[in-house]
C-alpha positions as CSV (number, residue, x, y, z in Angstrom):
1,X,87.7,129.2,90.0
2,X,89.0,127.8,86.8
3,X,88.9,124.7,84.9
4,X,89.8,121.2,86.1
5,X,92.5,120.7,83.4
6,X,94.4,124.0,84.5
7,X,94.6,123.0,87.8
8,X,98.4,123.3,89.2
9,X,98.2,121.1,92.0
10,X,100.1,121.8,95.3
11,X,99.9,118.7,97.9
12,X,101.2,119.5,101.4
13,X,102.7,116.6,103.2
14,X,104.3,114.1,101.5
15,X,103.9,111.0,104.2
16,X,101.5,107.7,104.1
17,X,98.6,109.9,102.9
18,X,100.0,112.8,100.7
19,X,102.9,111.0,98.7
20,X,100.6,108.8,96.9
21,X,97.8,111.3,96.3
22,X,100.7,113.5,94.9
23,X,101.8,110.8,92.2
24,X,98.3,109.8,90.9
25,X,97.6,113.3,90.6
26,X,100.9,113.8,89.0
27,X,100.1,111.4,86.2
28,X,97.3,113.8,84.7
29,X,98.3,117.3,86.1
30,X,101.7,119.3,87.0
31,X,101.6,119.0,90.6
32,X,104.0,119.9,93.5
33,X,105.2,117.9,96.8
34,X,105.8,119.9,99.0
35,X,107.5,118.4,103.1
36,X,108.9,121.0,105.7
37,X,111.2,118.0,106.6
38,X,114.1,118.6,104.1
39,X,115.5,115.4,104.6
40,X,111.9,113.6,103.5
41,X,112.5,115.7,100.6
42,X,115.8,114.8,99.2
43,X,115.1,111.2,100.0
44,X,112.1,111.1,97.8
45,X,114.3,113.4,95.1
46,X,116.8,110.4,95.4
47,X,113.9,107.5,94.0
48,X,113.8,106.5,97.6
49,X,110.5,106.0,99.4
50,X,111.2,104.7,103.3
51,X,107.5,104.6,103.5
52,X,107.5,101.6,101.5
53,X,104.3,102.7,99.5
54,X,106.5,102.9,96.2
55,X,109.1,101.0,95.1
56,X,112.4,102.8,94.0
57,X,111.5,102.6,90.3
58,X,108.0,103.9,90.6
59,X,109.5,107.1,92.8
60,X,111.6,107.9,89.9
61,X,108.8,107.2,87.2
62,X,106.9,109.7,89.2
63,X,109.6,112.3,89.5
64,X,110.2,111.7,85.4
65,X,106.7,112.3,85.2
66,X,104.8,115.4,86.7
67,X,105.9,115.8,90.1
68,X,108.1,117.5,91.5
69,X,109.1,117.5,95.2
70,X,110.8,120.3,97.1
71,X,110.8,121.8,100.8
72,X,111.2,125.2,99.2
73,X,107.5,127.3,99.7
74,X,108.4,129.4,96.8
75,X,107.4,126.9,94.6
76,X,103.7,126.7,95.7
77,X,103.3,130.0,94.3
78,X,102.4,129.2,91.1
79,X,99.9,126.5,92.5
80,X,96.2,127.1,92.4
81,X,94.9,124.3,93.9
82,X,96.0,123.6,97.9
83,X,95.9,119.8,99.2
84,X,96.7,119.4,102.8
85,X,97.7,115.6,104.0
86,X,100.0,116.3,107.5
87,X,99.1,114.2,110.3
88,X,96.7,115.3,112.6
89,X,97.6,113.0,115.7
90,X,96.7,113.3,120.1
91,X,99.8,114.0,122.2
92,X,100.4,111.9,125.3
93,X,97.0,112.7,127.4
94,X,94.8,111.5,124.1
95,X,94.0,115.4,123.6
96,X,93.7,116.4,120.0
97,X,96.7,117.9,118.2
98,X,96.1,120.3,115.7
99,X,99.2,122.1,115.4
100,X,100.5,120.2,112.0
101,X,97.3,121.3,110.6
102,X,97.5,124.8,111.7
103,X,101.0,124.6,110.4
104,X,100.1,123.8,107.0
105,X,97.3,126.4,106.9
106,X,99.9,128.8,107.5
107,X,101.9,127.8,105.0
108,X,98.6,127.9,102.5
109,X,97.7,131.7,103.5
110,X,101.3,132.5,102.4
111,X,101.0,131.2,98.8
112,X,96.9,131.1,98.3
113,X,95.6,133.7,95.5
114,X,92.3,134.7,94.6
115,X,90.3,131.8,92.9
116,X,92.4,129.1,94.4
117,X,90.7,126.0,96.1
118,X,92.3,124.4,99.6
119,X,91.3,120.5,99.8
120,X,92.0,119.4,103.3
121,X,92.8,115.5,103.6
122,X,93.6,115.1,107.1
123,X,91.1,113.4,109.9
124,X,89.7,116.0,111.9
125,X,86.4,116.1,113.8
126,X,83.2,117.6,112.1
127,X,83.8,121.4,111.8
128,X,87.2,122.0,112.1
129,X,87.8,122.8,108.4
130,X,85.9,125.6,108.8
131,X,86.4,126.8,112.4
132,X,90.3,126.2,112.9
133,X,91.8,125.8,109.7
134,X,90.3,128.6,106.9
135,X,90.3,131.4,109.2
136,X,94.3,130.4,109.6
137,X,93.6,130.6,105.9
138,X,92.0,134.0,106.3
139,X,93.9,135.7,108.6
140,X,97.5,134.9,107.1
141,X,96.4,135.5,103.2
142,X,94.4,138.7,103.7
143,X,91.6,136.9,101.6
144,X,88.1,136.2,102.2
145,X,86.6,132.6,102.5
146,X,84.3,131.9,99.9
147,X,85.0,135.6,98.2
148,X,88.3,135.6,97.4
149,X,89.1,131.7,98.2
150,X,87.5,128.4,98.2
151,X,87.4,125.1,100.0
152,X,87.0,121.1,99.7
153,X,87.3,118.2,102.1
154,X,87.9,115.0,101.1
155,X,89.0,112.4,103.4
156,X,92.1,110.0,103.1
157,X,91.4,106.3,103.5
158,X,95.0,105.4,103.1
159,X,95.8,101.2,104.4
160,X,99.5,101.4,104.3
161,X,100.7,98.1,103.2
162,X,98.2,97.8,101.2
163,X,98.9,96.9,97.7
164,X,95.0,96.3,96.4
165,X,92.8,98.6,98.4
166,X,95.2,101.9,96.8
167,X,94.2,105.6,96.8
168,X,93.5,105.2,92.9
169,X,91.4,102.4,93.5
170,X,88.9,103.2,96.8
171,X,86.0,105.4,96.5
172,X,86.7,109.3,97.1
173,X,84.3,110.7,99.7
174,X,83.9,115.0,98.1
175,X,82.9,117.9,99.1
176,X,82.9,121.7,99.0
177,X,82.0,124.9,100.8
178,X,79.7,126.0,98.0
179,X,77.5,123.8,95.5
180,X,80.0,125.0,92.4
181,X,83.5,124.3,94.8
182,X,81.9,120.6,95.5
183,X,81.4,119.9,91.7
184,X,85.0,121.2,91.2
185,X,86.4,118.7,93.8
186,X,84.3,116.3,93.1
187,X,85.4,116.4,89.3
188,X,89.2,117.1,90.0
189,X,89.1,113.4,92.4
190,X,86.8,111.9,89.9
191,X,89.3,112.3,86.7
192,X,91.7,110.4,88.4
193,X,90.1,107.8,90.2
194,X,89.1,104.4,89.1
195,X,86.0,104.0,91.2
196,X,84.8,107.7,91.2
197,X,83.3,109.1,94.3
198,X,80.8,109.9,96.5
199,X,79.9,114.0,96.8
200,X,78.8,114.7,100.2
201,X,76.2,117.7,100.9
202,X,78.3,119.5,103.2
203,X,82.1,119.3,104.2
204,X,80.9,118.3,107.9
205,X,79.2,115.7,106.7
206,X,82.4,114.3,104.6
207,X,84.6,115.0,108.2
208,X,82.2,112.9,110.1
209,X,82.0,110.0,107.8
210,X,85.5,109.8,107.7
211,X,85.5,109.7,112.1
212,X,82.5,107.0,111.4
213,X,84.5,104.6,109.7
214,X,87.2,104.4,112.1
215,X,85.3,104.8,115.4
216,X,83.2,101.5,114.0
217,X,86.0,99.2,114.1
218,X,87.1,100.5,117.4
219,X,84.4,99.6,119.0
220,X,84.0,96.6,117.3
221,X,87.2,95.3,117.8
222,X,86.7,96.4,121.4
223,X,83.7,94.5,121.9
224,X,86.4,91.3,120.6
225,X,88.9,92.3,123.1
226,X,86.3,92.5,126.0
227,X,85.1,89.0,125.2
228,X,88.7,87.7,124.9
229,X,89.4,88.5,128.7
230,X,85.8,86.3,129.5
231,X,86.9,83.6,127.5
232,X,89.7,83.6,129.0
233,X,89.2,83.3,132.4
234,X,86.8,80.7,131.7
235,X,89.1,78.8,129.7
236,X,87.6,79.0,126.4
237,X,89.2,79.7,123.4
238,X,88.3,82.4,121.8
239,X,89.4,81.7,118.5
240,X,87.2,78.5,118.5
241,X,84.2,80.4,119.8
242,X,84.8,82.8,116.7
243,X,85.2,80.5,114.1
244,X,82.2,79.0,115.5
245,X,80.1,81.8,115.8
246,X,81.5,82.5,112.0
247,X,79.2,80.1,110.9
248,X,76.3,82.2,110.6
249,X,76.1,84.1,107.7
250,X,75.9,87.5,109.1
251,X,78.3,87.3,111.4
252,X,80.6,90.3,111.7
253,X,84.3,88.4,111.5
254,X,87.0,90.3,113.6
255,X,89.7,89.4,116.0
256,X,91.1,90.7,119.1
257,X,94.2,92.0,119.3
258,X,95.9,95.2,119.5
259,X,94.8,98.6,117.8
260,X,97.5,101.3,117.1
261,X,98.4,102.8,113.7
262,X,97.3,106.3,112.6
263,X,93.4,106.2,112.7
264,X,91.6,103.2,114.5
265,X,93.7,103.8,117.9
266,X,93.7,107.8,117.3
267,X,90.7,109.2,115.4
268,X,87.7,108.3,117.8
269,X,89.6,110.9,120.4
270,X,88.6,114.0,117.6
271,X,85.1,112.6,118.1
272,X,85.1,112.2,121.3
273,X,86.6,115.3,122.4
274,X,84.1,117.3,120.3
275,X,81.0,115.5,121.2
276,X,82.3,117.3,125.0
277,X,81.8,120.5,122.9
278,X,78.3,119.7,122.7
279,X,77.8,118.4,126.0
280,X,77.2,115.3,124.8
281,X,78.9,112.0,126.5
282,X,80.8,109.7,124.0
283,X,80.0,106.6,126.3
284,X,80.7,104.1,124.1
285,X,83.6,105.7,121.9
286,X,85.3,106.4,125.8
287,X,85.0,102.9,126.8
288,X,86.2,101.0,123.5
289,X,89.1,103.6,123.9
290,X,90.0,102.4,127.5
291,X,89.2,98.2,126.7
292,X,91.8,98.7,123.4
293,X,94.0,101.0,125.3
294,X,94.7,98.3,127.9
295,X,95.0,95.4,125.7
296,X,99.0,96.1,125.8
297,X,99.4,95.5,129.7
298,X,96.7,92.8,129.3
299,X,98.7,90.5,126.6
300,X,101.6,91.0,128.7
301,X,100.3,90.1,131.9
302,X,98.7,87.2,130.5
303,X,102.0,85.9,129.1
304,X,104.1,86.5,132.6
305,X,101.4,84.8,134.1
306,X,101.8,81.4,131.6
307,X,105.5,82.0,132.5
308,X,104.9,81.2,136.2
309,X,102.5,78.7,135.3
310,X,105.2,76.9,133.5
311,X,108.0,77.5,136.3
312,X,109.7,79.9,134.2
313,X,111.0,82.5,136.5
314,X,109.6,85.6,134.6
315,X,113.0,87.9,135.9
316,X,115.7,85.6,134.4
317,X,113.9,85.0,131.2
318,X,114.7,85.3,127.9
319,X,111.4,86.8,125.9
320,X,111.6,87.3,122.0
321,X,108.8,89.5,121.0
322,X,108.3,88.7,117.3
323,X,106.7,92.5,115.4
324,X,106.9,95.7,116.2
325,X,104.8,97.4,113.8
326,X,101.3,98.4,114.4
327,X,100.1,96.1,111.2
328,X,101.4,92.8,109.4
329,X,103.8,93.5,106.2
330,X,104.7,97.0,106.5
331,X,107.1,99.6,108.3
332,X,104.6,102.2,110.1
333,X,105.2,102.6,113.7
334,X,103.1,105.1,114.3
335,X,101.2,104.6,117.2
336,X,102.1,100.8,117.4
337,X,100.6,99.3,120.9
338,X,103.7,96.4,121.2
339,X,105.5,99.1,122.8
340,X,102.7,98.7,125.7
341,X,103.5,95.3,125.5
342,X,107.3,95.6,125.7
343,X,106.9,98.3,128.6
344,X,104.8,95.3,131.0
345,X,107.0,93.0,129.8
346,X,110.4,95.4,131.2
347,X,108.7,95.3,134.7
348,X,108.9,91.7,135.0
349,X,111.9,90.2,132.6
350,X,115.4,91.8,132.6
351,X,116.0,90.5,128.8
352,X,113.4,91.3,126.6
353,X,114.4,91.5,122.6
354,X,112.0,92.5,119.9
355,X,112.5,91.2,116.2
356,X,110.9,93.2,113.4
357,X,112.2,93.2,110.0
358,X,110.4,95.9,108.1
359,X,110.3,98.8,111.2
360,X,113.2,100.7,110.9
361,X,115.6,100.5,113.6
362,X,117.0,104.0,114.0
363,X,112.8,105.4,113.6
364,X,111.9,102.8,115.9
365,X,115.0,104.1,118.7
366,X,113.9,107.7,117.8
367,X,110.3,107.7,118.6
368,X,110.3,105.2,121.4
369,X,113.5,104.7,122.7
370,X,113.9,100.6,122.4
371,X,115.9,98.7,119.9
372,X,115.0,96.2,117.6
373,X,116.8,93.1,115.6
374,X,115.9,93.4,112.0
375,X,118.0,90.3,111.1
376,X,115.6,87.6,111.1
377,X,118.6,85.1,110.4
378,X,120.3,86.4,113.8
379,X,117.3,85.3,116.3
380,X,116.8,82.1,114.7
381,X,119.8,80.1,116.1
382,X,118.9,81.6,119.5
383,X,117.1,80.1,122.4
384,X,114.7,82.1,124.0
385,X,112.1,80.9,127.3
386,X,109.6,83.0,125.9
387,X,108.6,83.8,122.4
388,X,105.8,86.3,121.8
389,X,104.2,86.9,118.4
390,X,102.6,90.2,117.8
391,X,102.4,91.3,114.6
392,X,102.0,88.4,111.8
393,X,105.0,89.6,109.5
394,X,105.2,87.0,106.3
395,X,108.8,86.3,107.1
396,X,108.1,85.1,110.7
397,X,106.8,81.8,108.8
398,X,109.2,80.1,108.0
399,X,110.9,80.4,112.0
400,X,112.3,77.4,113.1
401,X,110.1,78.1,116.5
402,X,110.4,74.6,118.5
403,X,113.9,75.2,118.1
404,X,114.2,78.5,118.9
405,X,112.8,77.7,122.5
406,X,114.8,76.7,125.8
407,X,113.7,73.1,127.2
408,X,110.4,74.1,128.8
409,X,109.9,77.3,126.7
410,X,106.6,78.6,125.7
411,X,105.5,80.5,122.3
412,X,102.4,82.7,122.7
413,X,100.0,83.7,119.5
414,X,98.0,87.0,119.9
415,X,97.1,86.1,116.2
416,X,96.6,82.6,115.8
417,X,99.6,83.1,113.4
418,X,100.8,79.1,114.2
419,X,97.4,78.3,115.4
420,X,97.2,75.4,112.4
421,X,101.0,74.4,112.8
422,X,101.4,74.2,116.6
423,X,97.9,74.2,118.0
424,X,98.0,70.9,120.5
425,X,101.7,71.3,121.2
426,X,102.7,72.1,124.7
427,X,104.5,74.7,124.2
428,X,101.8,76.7,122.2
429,X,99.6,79.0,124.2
430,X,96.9,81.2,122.3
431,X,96.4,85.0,124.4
């Protein structure tokens, strides 16, 4: 195992998680990009980032600097240190997916050497480094774990759209499958990081913290959504009860709402399917998942429902559904729950239009098969009988809303986005 500053870094995967890893390392050390998806590639050659996580001038500062990006597994050869950063989602029965991680062990055993380090990056449940992904390791390299090849895990805690909380600037969780491996990792992470790390004593231990973090919020956001129905029917605002209740100052402050994106609405399935393994009963992971799985059908029951209570015949309506993303101010759709919403919605209205401008339109057609206006200037001189705001994009603002609705119209806030503009108004309905 050689020295940190010899390190030729190969990062595999360059989406949300492993582009930016790729250019912070790239500012210290000669490091490779490497994408199966050839047209990811020869965008990011271009200076072009449709992630959004770099501007155009800070793709090509990267690419000037020490990165170089290419689709081409030849070039990994000369690479002595493995990152892996693909996806590692649940297909459509919440079942885990490993098969982009298998993928990229593959392509690892093809190009691994003795001496060399594999880091993996991607979520997985506690024990999977070891039991699925270095034996694919093993048994396509001809090389011996922990003989002839070493490993790290060090788990991504990626916010896209977030400009602040960046991967230079968080705290690295480290680790390593022997005592010397973790110190390598841990020192590789640290000489690039602004807040150093954290070495954990096993790799396990840094797979479950990473399932920790994200399973918290799922619950507790699920225990929001569950008191959101009560209020509810009882005609309380929960927003009010919250900001109430926010008064005390240890008071845990989160909203209800909907939970997509790539790790809240994803991750607690590893956990949950592996505590199974164990014979053990994920009760509460199992029943945030179902409460925050629902909330799609709920919102859009709840807003036919103020349709008919405002004789607005639900089938002849006009519904503008204002976001498509899974989070405010950036362009992942990955596992955005406004689709659940749009789906109720299309059992109930014939016209149902959804405005987002940063999703992409042809991505957004592709993976879920709706379209979307991303001309924010072509829905505001419409009239609409219902206007739905899911996702608090900046640029939905400065909508002329009370105009933008049909005499009698409603506009309902599943974020309090207009709460301190509209609230009192008529036609202004929290969810």
């Amino acid at each position: 195992m050689q020295n940190i500053q010899n390190s030729k870094i190969a990062v595999i995967g360059l989406g949300y998680v492993g582009l930016p890893l790729a250019c912070l390392f790239a500012r210290k050390y000669s490091v490779v990009g490497f994408d199966v998806s050839k047209s990811r590639v020869e965008e990011l050659l271009s200076g072009h980032d449709s992630t959004d996580t770099f501007t155009d001038a800070e793709m090509q500062a990267s690419l000037r600097g020490g990165l170089t990006c290419t689709s081409d597994e030849a070039a990994l050869d000369t690479c002595n240190v493995y990152i892996v950063a693909v996806p590692t989602p649940v297909d459509k029965h919440h079942l885990v997916d490993l098969r982009p991680l298998i993928g990229a062990s593959e392509v690892v055993g093809r190009h691994i050497s003795k001496g060399d380090v594999v880091v993996y990056e991607s979520t997985v449940y506690p024990g999977a480094t070891e039991e699925d992904c270095l034996p694919v390791v093993e048994r396509v390299s001809g090389l011996k774990f922990n003989v002839d090849f070493f490993a790290g895990y060090s788990p991504e805690r990626v916010n896209p759209g977030d400009r602040e909380h960046t991967v230079e600037r968080i705290k690295k969780v480290t680790s390593g499958s022997t005592p010397a491996v973790a110190d390598f990792v841990d020192r590789l992470y640290g000489s690039v990081l602004e807040n150093g790390t954290h070495k954990a004593p096993t790799m396990r231990v840094a797979e479950a913290c990473k399932i920790v973090e994200n399973c918290q919020r799922d619950v507790n956001i699920a225990f929001m959504n569950e008191i959101d129905h009560i209020f509810n029917a009882m005609g309380i605002n929960t927003r009010d009860v919250l900001e109430a209740a926010g008064t005390k100052w240890n008071f845990i402050r989160l909203e209800p709402g909907l939970v997509g994106g790539h790790c809240i609405g994803v991750d607690p399935y590893y956990l949950i399917q592996r505590a199974m393994a164990y014979r053990e009963s994920a009760n509460l992971l199992t029943a945030a998942r179902r409460i925050n799985d629902t909330m799609g059908k709920y919102i859009a029951d709840q807003v036919v429902k103020l349709m008919n209570l405002t004789d607005i015949a639900p089938k002849s309506a006009r519904v503008l559904v204002l976001g498509f993303t899974f989070k405010e101010n950036c362009n992942d759709i990955r596992n955005t729950k406004v689709i659940d919403v749009v789906h109720e919605l299309n059992q109930f209205c014939d016209t149902v239009t959804i405005a987002d401008p940063y999703a992409i339109p042809a991505l957004v057609k592709q993976d879920y098969g709706v379209d979307i206006v991303s001309d924010i200037a072509a829905i505001a001189g419409q009239q609409y009988d219902a206007i739905l705001l899911c996702v608090k994009h900046r640029e939905f603002a400065t909508l002329p809303v009370p105009a933008m609705l049909r005499p009698g119209g409603i506009l309902c806030d599943i974020k309090g986005f207009y709460r301190s503009a509209m609230q009192g108004e008529p036609f202004y309905h929290e969810i």
